[in-house]
Backbone bond lengths (Angstrom), bond angles and torsions (degrees), N, CA, C in turn:
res aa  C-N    CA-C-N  psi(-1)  N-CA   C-N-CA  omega(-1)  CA-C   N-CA-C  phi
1 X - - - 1.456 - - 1.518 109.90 -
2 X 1.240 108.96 141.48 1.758 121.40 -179.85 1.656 95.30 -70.57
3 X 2.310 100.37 117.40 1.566 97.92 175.85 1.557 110.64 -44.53
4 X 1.182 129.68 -15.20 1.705 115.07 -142.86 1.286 91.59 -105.45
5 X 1.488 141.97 -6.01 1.519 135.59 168.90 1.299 89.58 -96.06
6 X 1.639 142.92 30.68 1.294 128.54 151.62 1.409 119.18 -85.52
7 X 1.844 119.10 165.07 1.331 86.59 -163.76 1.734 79.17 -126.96
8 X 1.459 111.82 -173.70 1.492 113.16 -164.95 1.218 93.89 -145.08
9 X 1.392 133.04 99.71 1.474 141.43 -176.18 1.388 117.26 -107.67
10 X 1.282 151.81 157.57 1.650 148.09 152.66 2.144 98.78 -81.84
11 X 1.012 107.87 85.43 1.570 120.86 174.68 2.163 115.67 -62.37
12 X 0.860 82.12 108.88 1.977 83.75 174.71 1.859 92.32 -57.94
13 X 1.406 100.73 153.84 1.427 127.06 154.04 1.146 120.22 -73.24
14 X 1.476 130.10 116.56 1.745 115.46 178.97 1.494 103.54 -112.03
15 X 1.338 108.33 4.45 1.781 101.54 -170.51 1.563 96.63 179.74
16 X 1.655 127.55 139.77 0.987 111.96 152.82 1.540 106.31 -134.27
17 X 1.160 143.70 100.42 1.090 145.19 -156.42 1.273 131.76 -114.80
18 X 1.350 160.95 143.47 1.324 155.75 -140.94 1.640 95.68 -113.80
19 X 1.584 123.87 134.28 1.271 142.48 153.50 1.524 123.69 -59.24
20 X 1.312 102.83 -58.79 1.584 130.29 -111.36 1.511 100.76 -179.64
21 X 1.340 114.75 148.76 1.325 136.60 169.45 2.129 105.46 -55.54
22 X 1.383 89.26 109.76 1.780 96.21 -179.30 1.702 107.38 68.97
23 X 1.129 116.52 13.26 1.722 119.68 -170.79 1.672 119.79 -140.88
24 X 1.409 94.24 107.46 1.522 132.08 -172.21 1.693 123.33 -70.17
25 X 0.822 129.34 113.92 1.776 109.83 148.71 1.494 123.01 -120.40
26 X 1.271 89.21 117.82 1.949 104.73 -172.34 1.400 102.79 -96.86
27 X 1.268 110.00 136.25 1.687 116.40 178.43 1.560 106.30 -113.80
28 X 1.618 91.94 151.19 1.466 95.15 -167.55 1.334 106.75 -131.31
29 X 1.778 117.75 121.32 1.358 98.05 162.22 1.382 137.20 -79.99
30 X 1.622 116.70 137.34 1.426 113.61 -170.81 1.695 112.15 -164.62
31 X 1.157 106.24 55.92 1.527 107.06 -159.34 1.096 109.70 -56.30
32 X 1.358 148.72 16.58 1.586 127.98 -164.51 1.708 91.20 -118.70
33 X 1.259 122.07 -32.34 1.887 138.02 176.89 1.845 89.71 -85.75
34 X 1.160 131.81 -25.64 1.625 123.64 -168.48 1.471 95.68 -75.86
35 X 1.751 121.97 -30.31 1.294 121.92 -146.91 1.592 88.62 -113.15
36 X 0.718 134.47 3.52 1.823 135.02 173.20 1.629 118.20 -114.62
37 X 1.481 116.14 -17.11 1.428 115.20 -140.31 1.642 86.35 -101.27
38 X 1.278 133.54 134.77 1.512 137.98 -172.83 1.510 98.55 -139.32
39 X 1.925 92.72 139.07 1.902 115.47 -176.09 1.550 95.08 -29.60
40 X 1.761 101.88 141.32 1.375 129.78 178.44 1.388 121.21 62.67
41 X 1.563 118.67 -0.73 1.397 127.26 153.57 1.667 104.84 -43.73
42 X 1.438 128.21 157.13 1.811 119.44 134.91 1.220 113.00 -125.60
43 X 1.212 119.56 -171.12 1.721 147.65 153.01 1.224 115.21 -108.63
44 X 1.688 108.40 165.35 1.168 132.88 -163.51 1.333 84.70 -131.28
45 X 1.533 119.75 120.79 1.382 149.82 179.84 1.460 124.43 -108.09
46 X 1.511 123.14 107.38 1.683 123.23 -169.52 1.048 103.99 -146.64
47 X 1.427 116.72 137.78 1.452 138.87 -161.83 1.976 90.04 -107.04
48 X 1.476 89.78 115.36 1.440 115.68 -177.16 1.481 117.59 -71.62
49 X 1.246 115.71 143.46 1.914 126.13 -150.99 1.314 117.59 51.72
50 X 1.081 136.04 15.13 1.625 124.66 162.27 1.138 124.71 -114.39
51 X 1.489 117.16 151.48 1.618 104.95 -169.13 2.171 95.05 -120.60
52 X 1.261 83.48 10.63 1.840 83.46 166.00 1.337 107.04 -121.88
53 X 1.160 146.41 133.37 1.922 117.81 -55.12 1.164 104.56 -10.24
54 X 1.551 130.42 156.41 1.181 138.03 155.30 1.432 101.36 -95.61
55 X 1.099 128.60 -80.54 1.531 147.76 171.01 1.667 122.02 -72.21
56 X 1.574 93.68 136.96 1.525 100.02 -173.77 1.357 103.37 -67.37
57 X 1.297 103.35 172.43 1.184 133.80 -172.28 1.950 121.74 -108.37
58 X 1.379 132.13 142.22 1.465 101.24 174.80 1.581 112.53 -104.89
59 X 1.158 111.15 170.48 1.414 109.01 -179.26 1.659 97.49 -161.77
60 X 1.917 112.46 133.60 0.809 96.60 171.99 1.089 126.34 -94.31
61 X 1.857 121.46 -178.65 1.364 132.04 160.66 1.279 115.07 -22.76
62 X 1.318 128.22 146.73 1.362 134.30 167.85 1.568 101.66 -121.34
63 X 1.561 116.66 -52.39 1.397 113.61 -173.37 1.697 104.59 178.26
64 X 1.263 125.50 120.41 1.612 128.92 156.32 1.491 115.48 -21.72
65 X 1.262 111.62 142.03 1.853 102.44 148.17 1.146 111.46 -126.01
66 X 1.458 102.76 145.63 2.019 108.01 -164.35 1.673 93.30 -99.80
67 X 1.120 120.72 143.50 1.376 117.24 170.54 2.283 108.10 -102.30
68 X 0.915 119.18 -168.18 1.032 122.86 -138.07 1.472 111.55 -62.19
69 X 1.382 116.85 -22.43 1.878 137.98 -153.58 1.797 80.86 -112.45
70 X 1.482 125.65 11.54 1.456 122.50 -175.73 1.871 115.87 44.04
71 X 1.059 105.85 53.34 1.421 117.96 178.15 1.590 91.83 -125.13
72 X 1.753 106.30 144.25 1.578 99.64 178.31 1.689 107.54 -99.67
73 X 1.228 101.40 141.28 1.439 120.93 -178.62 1.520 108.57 -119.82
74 X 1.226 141.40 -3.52 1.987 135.40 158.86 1.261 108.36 -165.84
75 X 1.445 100.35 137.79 1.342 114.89 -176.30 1.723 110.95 -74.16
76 X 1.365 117.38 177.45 1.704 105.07 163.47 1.347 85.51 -153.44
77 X 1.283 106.44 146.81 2.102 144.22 -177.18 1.423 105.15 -119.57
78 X 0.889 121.17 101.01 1.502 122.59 150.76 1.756 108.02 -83.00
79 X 2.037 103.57 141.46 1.292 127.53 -163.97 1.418 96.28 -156.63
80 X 1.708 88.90 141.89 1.571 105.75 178.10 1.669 106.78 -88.48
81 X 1.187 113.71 152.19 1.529 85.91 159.48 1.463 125.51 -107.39
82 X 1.358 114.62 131.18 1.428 92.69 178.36 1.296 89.65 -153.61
83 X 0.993 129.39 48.65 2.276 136.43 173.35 1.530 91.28 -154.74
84 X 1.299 91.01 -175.76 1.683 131.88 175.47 1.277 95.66 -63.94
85 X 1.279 139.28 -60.19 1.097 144.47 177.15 1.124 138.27 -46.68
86 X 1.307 127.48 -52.77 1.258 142.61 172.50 1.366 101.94 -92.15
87 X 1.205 151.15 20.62 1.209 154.49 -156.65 1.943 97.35 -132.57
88 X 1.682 105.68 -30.54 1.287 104.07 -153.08 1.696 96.80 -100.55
89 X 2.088 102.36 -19.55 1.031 96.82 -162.77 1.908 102.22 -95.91
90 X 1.187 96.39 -12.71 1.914 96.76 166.22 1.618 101.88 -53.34
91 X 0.986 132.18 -27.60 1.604 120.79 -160.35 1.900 88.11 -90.46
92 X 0.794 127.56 -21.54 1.851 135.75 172.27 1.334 103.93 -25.06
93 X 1.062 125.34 108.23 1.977 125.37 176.69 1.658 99.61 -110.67
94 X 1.303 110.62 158.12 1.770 133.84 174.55 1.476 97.78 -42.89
95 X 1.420 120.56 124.49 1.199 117.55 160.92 1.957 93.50 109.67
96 X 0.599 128.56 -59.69 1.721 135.38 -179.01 1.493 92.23 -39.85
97 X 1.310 122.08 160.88 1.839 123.49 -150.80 2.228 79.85 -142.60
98 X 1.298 118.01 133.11 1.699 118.04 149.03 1.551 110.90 -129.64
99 X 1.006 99.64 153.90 2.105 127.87 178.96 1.511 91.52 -60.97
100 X 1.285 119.68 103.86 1.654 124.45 145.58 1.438 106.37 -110.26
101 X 1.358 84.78 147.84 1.454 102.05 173.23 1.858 116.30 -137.49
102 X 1.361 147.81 122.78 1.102 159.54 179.25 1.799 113.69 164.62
103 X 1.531 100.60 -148.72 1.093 128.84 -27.37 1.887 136.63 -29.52
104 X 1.353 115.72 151.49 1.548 110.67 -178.26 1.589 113.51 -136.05
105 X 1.188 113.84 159.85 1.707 102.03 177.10 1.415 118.82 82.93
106 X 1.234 117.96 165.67 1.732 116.64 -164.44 1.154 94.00 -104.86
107 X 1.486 152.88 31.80 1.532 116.44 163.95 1.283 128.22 84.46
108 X 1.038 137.25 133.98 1.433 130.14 141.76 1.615 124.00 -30.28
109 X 1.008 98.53 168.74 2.406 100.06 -166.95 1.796 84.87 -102.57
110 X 1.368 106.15 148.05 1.436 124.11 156.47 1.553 97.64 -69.25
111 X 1.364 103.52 133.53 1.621 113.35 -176.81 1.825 98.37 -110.04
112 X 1.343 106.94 -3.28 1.400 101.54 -173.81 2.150 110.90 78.71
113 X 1.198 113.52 -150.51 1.237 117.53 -165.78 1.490 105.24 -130.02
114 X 1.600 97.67 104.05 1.761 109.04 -160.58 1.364 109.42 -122.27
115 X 0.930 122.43 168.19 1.840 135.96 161.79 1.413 110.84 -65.63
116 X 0.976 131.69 -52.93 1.101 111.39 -142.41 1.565 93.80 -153.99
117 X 1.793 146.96 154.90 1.509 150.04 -178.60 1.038 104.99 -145.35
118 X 1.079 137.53 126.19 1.647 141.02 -165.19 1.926 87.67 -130.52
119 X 1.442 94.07 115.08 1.842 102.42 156.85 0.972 117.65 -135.20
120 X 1.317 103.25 126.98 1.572 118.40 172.66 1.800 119.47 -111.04
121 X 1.428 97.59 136.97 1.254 122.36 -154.45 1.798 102.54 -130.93
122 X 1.529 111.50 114.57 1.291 121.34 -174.31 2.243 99.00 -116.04
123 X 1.259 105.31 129.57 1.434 109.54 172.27 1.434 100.98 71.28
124 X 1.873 117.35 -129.10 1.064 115.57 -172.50 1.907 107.05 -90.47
125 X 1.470 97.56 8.56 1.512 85.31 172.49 1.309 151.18 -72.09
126 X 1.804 103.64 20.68 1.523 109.48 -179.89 1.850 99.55 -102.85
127 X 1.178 116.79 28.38 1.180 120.02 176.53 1.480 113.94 -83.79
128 X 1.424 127.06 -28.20 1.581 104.60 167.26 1.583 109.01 -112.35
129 X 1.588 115.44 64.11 1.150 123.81 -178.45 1.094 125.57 -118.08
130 X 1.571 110.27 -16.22 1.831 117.35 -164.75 1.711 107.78 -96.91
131 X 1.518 105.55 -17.34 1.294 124.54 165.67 1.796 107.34 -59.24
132 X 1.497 97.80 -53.75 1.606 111.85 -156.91 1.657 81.26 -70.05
133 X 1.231 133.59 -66.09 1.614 130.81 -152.00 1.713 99.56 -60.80
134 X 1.112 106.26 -30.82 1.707 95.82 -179.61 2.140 109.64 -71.63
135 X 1.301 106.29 -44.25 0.708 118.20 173.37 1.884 120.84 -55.31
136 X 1.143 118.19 -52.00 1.420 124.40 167.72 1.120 110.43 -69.26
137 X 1.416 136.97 -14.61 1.356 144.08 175.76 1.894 107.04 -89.19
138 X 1.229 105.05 -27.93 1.675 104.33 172.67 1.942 102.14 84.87
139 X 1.393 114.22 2.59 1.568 112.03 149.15 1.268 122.31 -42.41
140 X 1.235 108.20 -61.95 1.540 109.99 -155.46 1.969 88.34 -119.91
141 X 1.933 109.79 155.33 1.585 97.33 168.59 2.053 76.26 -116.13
142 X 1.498 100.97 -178.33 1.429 103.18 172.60 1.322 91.83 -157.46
143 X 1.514 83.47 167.98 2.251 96.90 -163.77 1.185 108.82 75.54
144 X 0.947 124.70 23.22 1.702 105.23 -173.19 1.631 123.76 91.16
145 X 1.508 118.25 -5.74 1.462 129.43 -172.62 1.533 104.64 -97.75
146 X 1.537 109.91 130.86 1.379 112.52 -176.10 1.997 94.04 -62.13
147 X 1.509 91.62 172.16 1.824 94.93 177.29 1.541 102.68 -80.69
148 X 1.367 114.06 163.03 1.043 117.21 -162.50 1.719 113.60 -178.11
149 X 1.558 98.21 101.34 1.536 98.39 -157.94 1.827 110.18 -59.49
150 X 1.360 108.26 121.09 1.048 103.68 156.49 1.904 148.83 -93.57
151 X 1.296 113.23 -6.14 1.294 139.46 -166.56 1.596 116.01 -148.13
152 X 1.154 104.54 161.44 1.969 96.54 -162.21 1.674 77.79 -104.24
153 X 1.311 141.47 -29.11 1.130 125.88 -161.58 1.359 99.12 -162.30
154 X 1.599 108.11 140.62 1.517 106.03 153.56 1.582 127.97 -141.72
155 X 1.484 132.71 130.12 1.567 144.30 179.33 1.167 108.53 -80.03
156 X 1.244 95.69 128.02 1.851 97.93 169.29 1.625 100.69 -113.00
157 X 1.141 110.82 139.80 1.691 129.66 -159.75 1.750 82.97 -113.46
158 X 1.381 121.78 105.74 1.551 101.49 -179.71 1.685 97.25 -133.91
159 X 1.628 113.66 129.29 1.892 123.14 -165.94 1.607 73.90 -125.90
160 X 1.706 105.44 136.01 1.202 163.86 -171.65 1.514 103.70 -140.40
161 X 1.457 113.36 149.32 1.470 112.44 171.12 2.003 116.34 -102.22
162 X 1.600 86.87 -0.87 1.564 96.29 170.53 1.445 115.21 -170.95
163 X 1.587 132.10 133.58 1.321 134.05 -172.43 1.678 104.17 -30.91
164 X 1.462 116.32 -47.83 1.863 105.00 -165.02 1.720 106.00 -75.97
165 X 1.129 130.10 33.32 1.049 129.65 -176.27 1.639 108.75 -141.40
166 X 1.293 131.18 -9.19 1.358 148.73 151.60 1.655 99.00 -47.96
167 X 1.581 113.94 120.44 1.310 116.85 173.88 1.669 109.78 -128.22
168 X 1.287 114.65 148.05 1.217 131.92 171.59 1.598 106.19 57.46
169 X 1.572 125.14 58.74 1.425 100.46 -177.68 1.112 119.31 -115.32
170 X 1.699 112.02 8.47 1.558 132.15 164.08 1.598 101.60 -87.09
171 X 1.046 123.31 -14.59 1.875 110.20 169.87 1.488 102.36 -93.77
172 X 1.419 133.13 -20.62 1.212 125.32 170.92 1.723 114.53 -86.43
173 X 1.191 128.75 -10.54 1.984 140.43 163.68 1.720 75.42 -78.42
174 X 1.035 126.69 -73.62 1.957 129.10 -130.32 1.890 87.43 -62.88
175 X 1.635 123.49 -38.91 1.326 123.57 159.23 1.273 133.93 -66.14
176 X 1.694 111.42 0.31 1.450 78.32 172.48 1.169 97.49 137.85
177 X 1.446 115.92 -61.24 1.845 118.16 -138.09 1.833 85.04 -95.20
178 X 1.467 102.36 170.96 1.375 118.62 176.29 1.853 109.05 -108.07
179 X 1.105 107.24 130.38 1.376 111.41 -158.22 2.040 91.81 -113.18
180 X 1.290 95.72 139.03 1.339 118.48 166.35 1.331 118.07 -135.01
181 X 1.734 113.25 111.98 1.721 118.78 -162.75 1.589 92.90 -91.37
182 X 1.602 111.81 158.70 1.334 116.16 143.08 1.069 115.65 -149.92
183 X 1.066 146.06 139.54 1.980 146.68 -119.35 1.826 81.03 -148.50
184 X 1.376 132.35 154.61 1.574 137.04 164.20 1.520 109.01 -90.48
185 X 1.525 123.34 -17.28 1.469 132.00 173.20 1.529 111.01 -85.21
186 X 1.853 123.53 -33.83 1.058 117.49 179.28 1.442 104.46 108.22
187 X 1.459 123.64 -18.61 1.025 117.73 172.09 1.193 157.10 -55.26
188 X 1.621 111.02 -20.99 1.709 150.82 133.73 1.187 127.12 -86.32
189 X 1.122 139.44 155.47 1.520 143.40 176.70 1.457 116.41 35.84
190 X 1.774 105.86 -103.49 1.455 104.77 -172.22 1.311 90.96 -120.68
191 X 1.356 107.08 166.39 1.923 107.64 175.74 1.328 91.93 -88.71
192 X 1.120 118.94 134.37 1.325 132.07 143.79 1.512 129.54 149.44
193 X 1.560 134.83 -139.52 1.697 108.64 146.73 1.053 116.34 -78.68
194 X 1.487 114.21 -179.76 1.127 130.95 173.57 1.410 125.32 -80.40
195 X 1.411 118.48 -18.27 1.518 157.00 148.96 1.786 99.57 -25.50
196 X 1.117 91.75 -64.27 1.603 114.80 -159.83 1.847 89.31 -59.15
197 X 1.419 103.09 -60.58 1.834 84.25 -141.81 2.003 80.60 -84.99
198 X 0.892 122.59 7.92 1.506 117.57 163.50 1.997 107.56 -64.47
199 X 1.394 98.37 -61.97 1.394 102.31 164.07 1.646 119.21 -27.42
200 X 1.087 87.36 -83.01 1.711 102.89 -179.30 1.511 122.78 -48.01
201 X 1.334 107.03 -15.23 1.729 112.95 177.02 1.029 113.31 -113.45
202 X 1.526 122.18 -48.10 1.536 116.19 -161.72 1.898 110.71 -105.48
203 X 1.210 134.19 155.15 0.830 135.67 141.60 1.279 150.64 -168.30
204 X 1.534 100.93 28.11 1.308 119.08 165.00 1.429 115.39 -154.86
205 X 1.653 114.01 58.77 1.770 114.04 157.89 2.048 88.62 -120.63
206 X 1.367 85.65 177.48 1.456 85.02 166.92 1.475 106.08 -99.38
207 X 1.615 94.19 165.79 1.507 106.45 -158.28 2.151 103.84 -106.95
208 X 0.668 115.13 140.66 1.707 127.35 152.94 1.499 114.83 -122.06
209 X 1.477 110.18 116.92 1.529 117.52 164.19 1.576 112.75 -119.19
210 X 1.822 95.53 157.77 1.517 99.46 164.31 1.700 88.72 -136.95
211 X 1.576 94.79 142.21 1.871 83.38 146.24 1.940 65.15 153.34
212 X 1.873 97.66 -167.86 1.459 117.99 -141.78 2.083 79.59 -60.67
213 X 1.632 87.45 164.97 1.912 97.15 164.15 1.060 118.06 -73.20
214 X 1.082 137.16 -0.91 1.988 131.57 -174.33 2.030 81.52 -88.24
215 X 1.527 117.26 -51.25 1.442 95.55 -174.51 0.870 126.44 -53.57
216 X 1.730 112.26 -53.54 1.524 129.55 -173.81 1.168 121.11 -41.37
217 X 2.095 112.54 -50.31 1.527 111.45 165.41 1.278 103.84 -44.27
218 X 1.292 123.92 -77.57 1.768 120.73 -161.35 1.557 97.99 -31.88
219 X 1.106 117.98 -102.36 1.439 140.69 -143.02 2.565 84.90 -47.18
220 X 0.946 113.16 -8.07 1.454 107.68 -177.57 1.155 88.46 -99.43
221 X 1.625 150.69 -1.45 1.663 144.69 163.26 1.145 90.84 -107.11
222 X 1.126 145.54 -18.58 1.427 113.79 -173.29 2.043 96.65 -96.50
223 X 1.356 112.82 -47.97 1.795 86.42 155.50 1.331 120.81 -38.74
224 X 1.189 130.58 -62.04 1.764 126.33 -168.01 1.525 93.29 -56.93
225 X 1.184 132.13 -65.58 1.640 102.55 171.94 1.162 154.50 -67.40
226 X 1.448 112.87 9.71 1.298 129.42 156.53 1.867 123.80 -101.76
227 X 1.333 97.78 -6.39 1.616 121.03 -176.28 1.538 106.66 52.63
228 X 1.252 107.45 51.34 1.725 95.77 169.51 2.092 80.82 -121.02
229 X 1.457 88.09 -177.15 1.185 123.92 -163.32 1.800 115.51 -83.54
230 X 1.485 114.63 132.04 1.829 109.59 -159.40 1.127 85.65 -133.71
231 X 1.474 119.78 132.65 0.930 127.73 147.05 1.852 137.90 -134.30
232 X 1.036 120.24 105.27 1.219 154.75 -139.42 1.885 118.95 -85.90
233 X 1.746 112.66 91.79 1.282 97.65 175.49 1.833 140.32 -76.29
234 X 0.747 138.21 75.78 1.348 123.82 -168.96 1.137 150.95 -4.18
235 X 1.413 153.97 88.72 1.386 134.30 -174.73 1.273 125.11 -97.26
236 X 1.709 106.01 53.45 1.364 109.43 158.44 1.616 143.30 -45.60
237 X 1.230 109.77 153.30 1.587 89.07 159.01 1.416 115.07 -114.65
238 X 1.703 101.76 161.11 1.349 84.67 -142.39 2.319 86.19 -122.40
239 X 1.270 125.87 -174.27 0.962 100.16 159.97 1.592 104.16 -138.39
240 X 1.322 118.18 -0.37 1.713 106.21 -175.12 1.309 76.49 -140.80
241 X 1.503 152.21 -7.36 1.237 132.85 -163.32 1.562 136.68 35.53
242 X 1.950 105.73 -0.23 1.551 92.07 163.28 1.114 104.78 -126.78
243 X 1.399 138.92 74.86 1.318 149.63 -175.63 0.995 128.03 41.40
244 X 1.554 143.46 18.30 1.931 153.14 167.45 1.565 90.47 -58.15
245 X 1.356 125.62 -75.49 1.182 109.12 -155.26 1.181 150.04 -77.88
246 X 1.507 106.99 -15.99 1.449 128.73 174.35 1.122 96.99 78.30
247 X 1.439 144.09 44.88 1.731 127.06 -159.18 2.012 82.38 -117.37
248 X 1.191 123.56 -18.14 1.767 119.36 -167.12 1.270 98.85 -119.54
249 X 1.555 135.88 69.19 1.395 130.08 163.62 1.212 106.56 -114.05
250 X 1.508 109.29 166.57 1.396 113.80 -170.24 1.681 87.16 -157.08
251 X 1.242 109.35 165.90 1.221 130.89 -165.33 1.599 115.29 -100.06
252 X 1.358 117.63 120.53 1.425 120.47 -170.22 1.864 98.46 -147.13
253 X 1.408 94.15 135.51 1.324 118.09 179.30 1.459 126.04 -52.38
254 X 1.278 119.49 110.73 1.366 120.82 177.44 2.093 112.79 -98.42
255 X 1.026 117.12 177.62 1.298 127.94 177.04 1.284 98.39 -51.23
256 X 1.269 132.87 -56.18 1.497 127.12 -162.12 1.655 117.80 -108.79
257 X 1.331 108.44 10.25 1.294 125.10 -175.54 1.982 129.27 160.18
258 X 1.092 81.05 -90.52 1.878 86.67 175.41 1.564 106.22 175.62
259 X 1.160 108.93 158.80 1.443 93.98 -174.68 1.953 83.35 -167.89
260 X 1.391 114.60 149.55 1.658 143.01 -170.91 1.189 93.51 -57.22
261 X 1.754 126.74 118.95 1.559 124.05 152.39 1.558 102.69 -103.32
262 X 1.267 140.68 163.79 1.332 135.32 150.61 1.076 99.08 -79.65
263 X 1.830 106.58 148.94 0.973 140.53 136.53 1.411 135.96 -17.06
264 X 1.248 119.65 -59.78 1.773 142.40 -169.85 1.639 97.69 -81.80
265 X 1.012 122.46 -61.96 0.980 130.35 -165.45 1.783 113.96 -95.39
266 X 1.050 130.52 -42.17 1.589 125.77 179.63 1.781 103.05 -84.81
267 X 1.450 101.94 -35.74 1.339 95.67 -178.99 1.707 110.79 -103.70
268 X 1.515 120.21 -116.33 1.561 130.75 -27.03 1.700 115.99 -61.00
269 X 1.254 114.69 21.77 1.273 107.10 175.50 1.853 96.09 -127.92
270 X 1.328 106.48 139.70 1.415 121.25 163.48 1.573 118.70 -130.33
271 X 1.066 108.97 175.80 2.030 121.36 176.06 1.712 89.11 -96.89
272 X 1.186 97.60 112.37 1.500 112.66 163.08 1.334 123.21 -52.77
273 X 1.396 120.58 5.35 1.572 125.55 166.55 1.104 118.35 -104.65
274 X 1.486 132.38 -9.05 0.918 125.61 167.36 2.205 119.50 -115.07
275 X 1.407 89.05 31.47 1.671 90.01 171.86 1.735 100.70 -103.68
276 X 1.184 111.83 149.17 1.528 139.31 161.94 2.157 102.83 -64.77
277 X 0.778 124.10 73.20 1.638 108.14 163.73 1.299 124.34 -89.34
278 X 1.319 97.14 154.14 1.528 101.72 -169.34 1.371 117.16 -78.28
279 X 1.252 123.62 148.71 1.568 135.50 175.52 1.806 102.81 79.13
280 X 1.679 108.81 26.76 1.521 108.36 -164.95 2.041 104.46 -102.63
């Protein structure tokens, strides 16, 4: 989406509520960004009168809320905390107002009309997913698009480094998708990555991941060896999120080499065949 049809509102708090161990979802009212903003879009999130944060932060979509006539009227973001930031905005109570600004970012890819969607989600990266599974499921449409099933089924592959840190995975069963945990302690699902029991289960839908880059590479070789299709969200950081600063680029392959796209703006989603990774 073009940054400049984003919009920049002061949003009321309608909820800020705990998941998960250190993990939040704050809802925001903002119907005019609730009614445009589509899975793998984000926002840029800033806590109003302070200049410590100085600069917002992004965070993606988690999921619309429709109010009663089923029109959406506030978005909700789930965030870990682990900065100044997310640290300041857990203390956020009902009624307290923050600076959003979007929708931003291109979205998730039309996959067309498939069998089967495999997403895998490492840390806080199953956060712009419950949007996408409703959406590929034909529950919910967003932007303005009636719903409209796209996929007969979809797994979410989701690695945590311990069961109390697994968030929202009864709203992702209550949607639809089939969830496979793997915890690094053993304490959920399978011990190990999430990489791993992706291996062992899936290997022929196409794939969408978010979460740290050591996963993303993996699970973007293990598509190239199965030859289906990867597509890959980013977890940059970002600092204006509509492309001024150049501070969130990453390197993606051109005809004659590769050359810097941002993040915010070219992505946060790309085709995992055409990024540059490191140590590749």
């Amino acid at each position: 989406m073009n940054p400049c049809s984003a919009q920049h509102v002061t949003a009321d708090v309608l909820e800020n509520v705990p998941l998960a161990e250190r993990t939040f979802r704050v809802r925001l009212r903002c119907p005019d960004i609730a009614s445009r903003i589509r899975p793998g879009q984000f926002l840029m999130l800033r806590l109003p009168g302070r200049t410590d944060p100085l600069l917002a932060r992004p965070f993606a979509l988690y999921d619309t809320v429709l109010d009663d006539a089923g029109e959406p009227f506030a978005v909700d973001v789930v965030y870990l905390v682990v900065g100044k930031m997310t640290k300041l905005l857990a203390d956020v109570r009902e009624g307290d107002r923050l600076e959003i600004w979007g929708p931003l970012g291109n979205g998730f890819p039309e996959l067309g009309n498939v069998p089967h969607v495999a997403l895998v989600a490492g840390g806080i990266g199953q956060t712009p997913f419950l949007a996408y599974v409703r959406e590929l499921l034909g529950s919910r449409g967003y932007a303005g698009e009636p719903p409209r099933r796209r996929a007969d089924r979809v797994t979410l592959f989701y690695g945590v480094r311990s069961a109390n840190l697994a968030a929202g995975v009864d709203a992702f069963q209550e949607a639809g998708a089939t969830v496979h945990i793997a915890t690094e302690d053993g304490t959920a699902g399978e011990r190990g990555y999430v990489t791993r029991v992706l291996a062992d289960t899936c290997t022929d839908a196409p794939i969408v991941a978010c979460g740290p880059e050591p996963m993303l590479h993996a699970v973007a070789k293990l598509a190239a060896d199965w030859h289906v299709g990867c597509y890959v969200s980013l977890e940059t950081p970002m600092a204006c999120g509509v492309g001024i600063c150049f501070s969130c680029v990453t390197r993606v392959k051109q005809n004659d080499g590769w050359d810097y796209q941002r993040v915010c703006v070219d992505g946060p989603v790309f085709d995992a065949t055409k990024l540059v990774w490191e140590n590749d």
